[in-house]
ZATI-974527 format. One record per residue (C-alpha): x, y, z. Coordinates in pm, whole numbers, plus 32768, in hexadecimal, padded with zeros to 4 digits. Example, Ala and Ser with C-alpha at 12.3 -4.5 7.8 and 13.67 -1.06 7.14 Angstrom:
BEGIN
84CE7E3E830C;85577F9682CA;
END
This chain:
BEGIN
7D5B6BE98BD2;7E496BCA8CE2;7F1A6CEE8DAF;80546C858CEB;7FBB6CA58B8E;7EFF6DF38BD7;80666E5C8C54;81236E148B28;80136E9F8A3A;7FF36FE18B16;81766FEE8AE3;81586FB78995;807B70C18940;812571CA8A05;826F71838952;81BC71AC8800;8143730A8880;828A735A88F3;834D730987EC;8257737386A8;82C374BF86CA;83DB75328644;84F17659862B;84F8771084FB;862776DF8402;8771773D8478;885E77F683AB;893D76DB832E;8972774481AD;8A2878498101;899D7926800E;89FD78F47E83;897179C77D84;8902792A7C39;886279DD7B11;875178FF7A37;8672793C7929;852E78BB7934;84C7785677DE;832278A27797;828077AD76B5;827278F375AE;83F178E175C1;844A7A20768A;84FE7A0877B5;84F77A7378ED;86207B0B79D1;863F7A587AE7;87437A7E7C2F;874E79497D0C;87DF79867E6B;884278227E8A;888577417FE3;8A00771B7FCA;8AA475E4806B;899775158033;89B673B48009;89BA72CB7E83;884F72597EDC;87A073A37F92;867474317F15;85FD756A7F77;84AF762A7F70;849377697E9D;83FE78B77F0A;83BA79B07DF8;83CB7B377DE8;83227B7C7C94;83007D117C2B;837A7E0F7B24;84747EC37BE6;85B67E8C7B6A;86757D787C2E;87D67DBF7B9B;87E67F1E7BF5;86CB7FB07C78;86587EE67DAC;87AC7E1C7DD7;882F7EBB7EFF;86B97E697F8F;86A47D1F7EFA;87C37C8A7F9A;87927C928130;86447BEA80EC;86867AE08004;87CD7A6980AD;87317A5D81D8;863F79378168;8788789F808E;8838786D81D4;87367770826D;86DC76BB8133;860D777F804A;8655779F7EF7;85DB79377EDB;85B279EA7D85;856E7AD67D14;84F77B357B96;84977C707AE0;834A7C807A2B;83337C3378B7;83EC7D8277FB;84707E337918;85927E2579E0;86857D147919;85587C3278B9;85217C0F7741;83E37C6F769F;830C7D927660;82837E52778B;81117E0877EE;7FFF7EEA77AD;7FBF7F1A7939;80057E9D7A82;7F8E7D547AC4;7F587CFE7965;7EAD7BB07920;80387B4F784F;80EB7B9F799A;800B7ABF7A5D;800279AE794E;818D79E97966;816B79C87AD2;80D678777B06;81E177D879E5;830678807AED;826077AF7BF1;825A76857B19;83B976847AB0;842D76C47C29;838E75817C7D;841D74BF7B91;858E753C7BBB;867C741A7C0E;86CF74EB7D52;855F74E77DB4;8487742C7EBF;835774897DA8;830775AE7EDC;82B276FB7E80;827378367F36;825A79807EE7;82597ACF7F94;829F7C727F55;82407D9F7FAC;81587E997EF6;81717E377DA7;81FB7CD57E16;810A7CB17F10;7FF47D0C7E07;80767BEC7D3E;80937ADE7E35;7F227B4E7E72;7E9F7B037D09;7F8579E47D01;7ECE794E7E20;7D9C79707D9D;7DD378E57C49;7E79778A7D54;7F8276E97C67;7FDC75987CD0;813D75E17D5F;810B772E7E32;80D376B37F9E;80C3780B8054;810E79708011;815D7AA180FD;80C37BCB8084;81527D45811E;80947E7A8108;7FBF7DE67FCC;7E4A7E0A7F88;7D7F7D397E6A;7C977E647E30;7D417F147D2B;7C39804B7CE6;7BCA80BD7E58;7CFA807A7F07;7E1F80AF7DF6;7EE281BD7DB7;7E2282217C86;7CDB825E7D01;7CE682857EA0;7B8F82547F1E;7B16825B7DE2;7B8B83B07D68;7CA884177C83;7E0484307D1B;7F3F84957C70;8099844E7D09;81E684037CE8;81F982A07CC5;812C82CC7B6E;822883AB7B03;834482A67B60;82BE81AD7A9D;827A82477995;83B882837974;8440815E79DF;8384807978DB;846C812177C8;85C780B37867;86667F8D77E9;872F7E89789D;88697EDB798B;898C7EC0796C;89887EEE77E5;88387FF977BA;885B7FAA764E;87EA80BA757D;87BC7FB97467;86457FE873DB;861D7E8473D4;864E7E7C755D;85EA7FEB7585;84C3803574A2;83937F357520;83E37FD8765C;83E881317634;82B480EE753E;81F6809D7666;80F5818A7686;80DF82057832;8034814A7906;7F6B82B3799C;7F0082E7783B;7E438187785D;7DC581CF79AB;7D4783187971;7C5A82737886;7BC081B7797F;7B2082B27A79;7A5481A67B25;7A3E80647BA5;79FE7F337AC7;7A907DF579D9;7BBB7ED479C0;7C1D7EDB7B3B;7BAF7D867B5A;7C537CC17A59;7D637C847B06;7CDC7BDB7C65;7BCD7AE27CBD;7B067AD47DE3;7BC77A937F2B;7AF8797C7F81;7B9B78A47E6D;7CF078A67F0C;7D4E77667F73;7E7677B37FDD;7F167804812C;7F6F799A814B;804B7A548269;7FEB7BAF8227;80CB7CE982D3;80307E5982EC;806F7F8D836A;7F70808F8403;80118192832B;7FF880FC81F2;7EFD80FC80D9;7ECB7FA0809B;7E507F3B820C;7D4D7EF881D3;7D3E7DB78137;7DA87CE7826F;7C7F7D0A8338;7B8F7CB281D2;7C827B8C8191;7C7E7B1782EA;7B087B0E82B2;7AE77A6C815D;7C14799C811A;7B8E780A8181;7D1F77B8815B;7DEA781882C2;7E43798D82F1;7F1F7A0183B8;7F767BAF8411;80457C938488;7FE57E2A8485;80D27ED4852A;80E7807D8525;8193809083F3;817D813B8292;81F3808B8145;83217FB881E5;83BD7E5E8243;83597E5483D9;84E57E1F8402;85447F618371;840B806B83B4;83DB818A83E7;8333821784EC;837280D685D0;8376802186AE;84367F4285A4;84137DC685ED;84C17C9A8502;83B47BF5842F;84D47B0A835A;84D87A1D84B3;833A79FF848E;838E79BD8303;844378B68340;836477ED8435;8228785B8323;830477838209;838C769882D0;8239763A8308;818D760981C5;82E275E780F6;83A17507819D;82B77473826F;832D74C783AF;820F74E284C5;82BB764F857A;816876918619;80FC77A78532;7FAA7713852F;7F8D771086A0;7FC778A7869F;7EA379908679;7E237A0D8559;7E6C7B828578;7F977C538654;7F317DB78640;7FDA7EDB86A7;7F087F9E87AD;7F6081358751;7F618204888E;7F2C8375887B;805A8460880C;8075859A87AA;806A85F98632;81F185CA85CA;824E857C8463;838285258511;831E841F8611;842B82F38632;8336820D86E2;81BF81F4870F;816D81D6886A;807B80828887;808A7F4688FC;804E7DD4881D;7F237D16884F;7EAE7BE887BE;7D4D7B82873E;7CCB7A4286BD;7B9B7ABA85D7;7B547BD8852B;7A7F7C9E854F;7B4B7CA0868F;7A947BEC87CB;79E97CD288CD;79AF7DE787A7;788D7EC787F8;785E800C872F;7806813087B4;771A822286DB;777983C78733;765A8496868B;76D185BF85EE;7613872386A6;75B7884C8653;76BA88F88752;7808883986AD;77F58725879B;781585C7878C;76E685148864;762783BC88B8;750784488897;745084F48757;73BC865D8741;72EA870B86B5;730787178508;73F3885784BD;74E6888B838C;762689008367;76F589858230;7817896B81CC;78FF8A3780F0;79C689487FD7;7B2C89E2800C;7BF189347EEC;7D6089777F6E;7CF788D980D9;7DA18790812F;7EF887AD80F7;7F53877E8269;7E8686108221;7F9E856A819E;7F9184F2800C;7F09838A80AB;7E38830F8198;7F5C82C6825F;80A0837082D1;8109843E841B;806F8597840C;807D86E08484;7F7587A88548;7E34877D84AE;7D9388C8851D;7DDE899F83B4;7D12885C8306;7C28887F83EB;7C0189E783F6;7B5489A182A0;7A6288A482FD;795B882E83D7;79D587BC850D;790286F58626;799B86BA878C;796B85B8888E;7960863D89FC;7AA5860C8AAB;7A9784648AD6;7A5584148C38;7B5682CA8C03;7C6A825F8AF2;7BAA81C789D1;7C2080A288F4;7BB680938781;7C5E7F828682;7B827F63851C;7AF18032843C;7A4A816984A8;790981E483F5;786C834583A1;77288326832E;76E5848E828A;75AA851D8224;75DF863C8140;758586E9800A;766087B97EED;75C688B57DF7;769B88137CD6;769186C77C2C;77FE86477CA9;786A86857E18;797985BE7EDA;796585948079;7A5F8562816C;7A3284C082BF;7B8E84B383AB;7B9984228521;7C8F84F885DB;7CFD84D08756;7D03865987F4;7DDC86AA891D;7D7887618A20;7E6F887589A8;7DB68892886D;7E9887C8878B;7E0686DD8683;7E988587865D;7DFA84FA8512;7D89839A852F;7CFA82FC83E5;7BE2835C82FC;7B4D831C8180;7AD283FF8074;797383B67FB4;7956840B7E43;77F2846F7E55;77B084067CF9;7807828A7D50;771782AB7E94;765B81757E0C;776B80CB7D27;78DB81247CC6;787880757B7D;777081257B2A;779382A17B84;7640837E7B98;764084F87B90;75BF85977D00;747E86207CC0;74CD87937D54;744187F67EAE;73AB86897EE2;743485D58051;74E784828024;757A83A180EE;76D0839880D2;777D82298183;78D2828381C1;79CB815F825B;7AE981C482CF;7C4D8143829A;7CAD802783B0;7D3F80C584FC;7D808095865A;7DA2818A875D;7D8181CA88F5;7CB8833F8939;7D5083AA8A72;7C7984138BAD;7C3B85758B6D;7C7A857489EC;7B5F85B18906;7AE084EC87BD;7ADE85CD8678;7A068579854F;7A84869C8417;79A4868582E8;7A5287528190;79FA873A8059;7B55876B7FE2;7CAF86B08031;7DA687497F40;7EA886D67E93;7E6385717F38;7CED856F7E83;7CC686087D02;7BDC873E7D5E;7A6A87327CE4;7A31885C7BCC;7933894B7C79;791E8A497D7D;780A89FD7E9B;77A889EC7FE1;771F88A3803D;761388478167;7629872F8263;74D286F0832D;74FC86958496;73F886098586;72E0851C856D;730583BA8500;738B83E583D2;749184E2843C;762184FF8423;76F783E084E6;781183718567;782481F885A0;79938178867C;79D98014869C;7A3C7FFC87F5;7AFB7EC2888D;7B6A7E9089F9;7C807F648A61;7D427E6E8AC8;7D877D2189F1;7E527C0689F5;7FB97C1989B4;806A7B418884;81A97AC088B6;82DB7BD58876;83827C0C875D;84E57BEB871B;85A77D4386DC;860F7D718575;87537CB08523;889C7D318486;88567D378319;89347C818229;89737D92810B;8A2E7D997FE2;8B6D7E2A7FEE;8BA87E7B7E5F;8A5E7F3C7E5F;8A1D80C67F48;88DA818C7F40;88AB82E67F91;876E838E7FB9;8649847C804D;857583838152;8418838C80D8;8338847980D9;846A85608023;843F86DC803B;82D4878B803B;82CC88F47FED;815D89908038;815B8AFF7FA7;80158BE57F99;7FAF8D257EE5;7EAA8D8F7FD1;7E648ECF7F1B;7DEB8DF27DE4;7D778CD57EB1;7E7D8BBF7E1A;7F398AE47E9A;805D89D77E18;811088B57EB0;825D88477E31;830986DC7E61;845386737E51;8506852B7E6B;866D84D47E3C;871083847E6D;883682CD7D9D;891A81AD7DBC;8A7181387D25;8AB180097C92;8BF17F377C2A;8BA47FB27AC2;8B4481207AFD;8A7B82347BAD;88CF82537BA9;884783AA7C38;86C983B87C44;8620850B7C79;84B085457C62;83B7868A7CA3;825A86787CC6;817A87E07C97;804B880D7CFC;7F6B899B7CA4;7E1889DA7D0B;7D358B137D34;7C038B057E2A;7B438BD87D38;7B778AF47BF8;7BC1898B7C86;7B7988FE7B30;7C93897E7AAD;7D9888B77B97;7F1C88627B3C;7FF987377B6B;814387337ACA;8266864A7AE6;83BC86297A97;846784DF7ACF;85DF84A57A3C;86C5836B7A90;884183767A2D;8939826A79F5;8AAA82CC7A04;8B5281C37949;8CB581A67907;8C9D82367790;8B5782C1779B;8A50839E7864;88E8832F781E;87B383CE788F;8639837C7878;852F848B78D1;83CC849678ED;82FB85BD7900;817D859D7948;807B86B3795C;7F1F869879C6;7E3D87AE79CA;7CB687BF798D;7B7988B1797A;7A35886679B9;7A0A875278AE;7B4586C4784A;7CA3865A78A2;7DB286B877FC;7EDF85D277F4;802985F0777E;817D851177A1;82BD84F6772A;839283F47730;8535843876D8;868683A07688;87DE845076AF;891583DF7698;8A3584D776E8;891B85F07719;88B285A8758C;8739855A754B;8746841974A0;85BC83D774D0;848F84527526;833983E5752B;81F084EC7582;80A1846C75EE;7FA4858C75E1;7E0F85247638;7CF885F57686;7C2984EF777D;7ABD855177D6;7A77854D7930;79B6843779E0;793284917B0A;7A6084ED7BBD;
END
């Protein structure tokens, strides 16, 4: 080959590098809004808003992304709906969004549960028909967070022909351990329960016909918490709804935050999915990256764009070329429920378990300390204080207060004060040894960072149910006084110990109201020492990695200007009050949020209250009101929901009501009343 060949080909082949990659879609459209229905092949239809490209030329087609959940698109969720879904209709997307089957303005009778096998069947025909739209390129992606996330999760793994590539926020595919029915495997009653329970029984805006026809199958619907309440324990039930994640075949972006429940499905996901994967965990709870709180807020539409681009339109941005996981690396701050920004920095890895992990194993000693080495066997008990945990947070995520009054009621183990800052990104393990003296005991392992002032900066940590020690399908009575080996893996979390900071391992057997409280009085044991003592295990990385790319700052948001909200930021109010003298102690909730619409007013108020005595934890109390107003121009309606859960040592006792009023007038009610025995929890 001669010198002027080789030349040109070299040429050549640098121009293709050059020039494959490309910029993601500009902005070039307007924004039209279109409203479908989406006939089923049983006849009902589904509501459907299309946030069209506007401007675009006789012969465009366009991709589709779909947003695919039960929460009311016309009234609800509008004002939210909006800055996301014109965002992708101003570069060429055709984004929709479309209320599940019976909720919201979809026709149809609500399902029997989230997830239902008829939403997902309903699911993959939405896919189909965006395909086949005149308007479409036959592309489909799909994407949401929480409950939308969820579903682009179980559409993945069910692979229709026509969804490409979904983006998946704060979502998780295991619907028992990690779900907000059952956290860690043990019963958990909050708000959101109470919302939809609610919520299922409210028909379409802007009408909210009271006509039984419309009305009825709806309000019929028996609650969802009944249903789950009657299955204590993993199994079919739970997972019905997903496959493994080893079937999807199709390409996920997945976005996290370190303070949210759902977490940890990224790093599992970024282990088992064969399609590509790509992450982001940032430090954030249950929000868009754009919009979170605590920041530091980045813009995740721009990455979005180049993800669909990519496997949509077939556009090569270089989203392949990017590594598989940007995580947020938490530095240590002091306990602030209040915090604006995490302190941290972003690194990128390109595996997970992330490269250069090492874990470090801290034996738990006799003298409260946390060391490499083991000693000699010794016990130590522990008092089960029902009411302890409040000061945990009602998830394993949010920013806390000062841990010390948790951990004033439990077993705490200390590093000595770290010679060097420490760097820890994964899952953290406490491997607990320990013994109860009744047949159902819960334990509680939390990581916590502790300043050399003495204030405790909670981390992460898990909860065991000690009856699902060797399956969550198949719960076994503890056989009273006899050791076990409790595994306990701790919820995903990164963090930098400070020089002269200290590592805290606190073991309860309590974390009230977050964790339904176990029926009996006791003081448990947890043996130390030996080889088969108590544990902590850290997974360790190097402290300092390699750094991604930055991220753009969040951009203006395009909002709807016929459409204001009002409201409480999340977590609302919480009210802790205790009756020493009688040992009791009761949290109250409140939320408040509302919005106005073209047609009318919606004011949403919710209370969540929680009773417990140390002395009888068996008997503990949730009770909820929820209660949702429209103010229409010749009418006032109101739905309300009120839920009590209470239980004793054998059963649960359940009670909800669902209501109609119009002008402050009953005009129906509905009472479900069950006595539930108690499974293991």
């Amino acid at each position: 080959m001669n010198n002027a060949l080789k030349s040109f080909l070299c040429t050549l082949f640098l121009s293709s590098l050059t020039t494959a990659i490309t910029g993601p879609s500009a902005p070039t459209y307007g924004v039209r809004l279109v409203q479908a229905w989406i006939p089923m092949k049983d006849g009902i239809r589904l509501s459907a808003t299309l946030y069209m490209p506007d401007g675009a030329k006789p012969q465009e087609r366009f991709p589709a992304i779909l947003e695919y959940l039960p929460y009311r698109k016309d009234d609800a969720t509008a004002a939210r709906d909006y800055p996301i879904h014109s965002y992708f209709a101003h570069r060429g997307f055709v984004s929709v969004r479309v209320d599940i089957r019976g909720t919201g303005t979809s026709e149809g009778h609500t399902p029997e549960r989230e997830y239902s096998e008829q939403e997902q069947t309903d699911g993959v025909e939405v896919i189909s028909w965006l395909a086949h739209q005149p308007w479409s390129n036959g592309n489909v992606g799909m994407m949401g967070i929480s409950w939308g996330g969820f579903n682009a999760m179980q559409m993945a793994m069910r692979n229709p022909p026509a969804l490409k590539a979904i983006i998946a926020v704060d979502a998780t595919d295991e619907l028992f351990h990690d779900d907000v029915h059952y956290v860690d495997g043990i019963m958990h009653v909050d708000e959101f329960e109470l919302d939809m329970d609610m919520a299922e029984g409210i028909t379409g805006a802007p009408d909210y016909s009271l006509d039984e026809k419309v009305l009825g199958p709806r309000f019929e619907t028996p609650p969802w918490s009944l249903l789950y309440l009657k299955h204590q324990h993993d199994g079919p039930f739970w997972r019905a709804p997903v496959r493994p994640q080893n079937e999807i075949r199709v390409p996920c972006f997945l976005i996290g935050g370190l303070l949210d429940g759902y977490r940890d499905s990224i790093p599992q996901m970024l282990q088992h999915v064969k399609a590509p994967v790509r992450a982001i965990i940032g430090p954030w709870n249950h929000t868009f990256p754009n919009d979170a709180v605590p920041g530091p807020q980045i813009e995740w539409r721009d990455q979005a764009v180049r993800w669909w681009d990519h496997w949509l339109k077939d556009r090569d941005t270089g989203v392949l070329d990017e590594p598989k996981l940007i995580v947020y690396m938490q530095h240590w701050h002091p306990p602030d429920p209040n915090l604006e920004n995490v302190p941290g920095v972003w690194r990128k890895e390109d595996a997970w378990p992330p490269r250069g992990m090492t874990e470090s194993t801290l034996f738990l000693q006799p003298n409260h300390m946390l060391a490499t080495t083991t000693s000699a066997p010794d016990h130590h008990e522990l008092k089960y204080i029902p009411s302890n945990g409040v000061e945990a947070g009602f998830w394993w995520g949010e920013l806390l207060v000062d841990q010390r009054p948790v951990d004033a009621f439990s077993l705490t183990y200390d590093s000595a004060p770290l010679k060097e800052d420490v760097a820890m990104l994964g899952h953290p393990r406490a491997a607990l040894r320990a013994s109860a003296p009744v047949p159902l005991a819960h334990w509680f392992a939390r990581l916590s960072d502790v300043a050399p002032d003495g204030s405790v900066t909670q981390i992460t940590g898990a909860g065991i149910n000690g009856a699902q020690r060797d399956s969550v399908s198949d719960p076994k009575d503890l056989v009273p006084n006899q050791l076990y080996s409790f595994k306990i893996e701790m919820h995903l979390a990164s963090w930098v110990f400070p020089k002269g900071h200290r590592i805290r391992l606190s073991v309860s057997n309590g974390l009230w109201p977050m964790m339904w409280p176990t029926p009996n009085p006791m003081t448990t044991t947890l043996a130390l020492g030996g080889s088969e003592g108590s544990k902590l295990i850290l997974p360790l990385v190097p402290l300092n990695g390699p750094a991604p790319p930055p991220f753009a700052s969040p951009e203006p948001s395009e909002e709807r200007k016929d459409i204001r909200t009002v409201g409480f930021p999340w977590p609302g109010e919480w009210i802790l009050q205790r009756d020493e003298a009688h040992q009791k102690a009761t949290v109250i909730w409140k939320g408040k949020s509302g919005s106005e619409y073209p047609w009318g007013k919606e004011t949403d108020l919710e209370q969540m209250t929680y009773e417990i005595a140390d002395a009888n934890p068996a008997a503990n109390t949730v009770k909820g009101e929820a209660e949702t107003t429209f103010q229409l121009k010749n009418r006032v309606l109101t739905w309300r929901g009120h839920l009590s859960v209470t239980s004793d040592a054998k059963n649960f006792f359940y009670k909800y009501t669902r209501e109609v009023l119009k002008d402050g007038t009953v005009v129906k009610q509905k009472t479900w009343e069950e006595t539930i025995p108690r499974d293991h929890q």
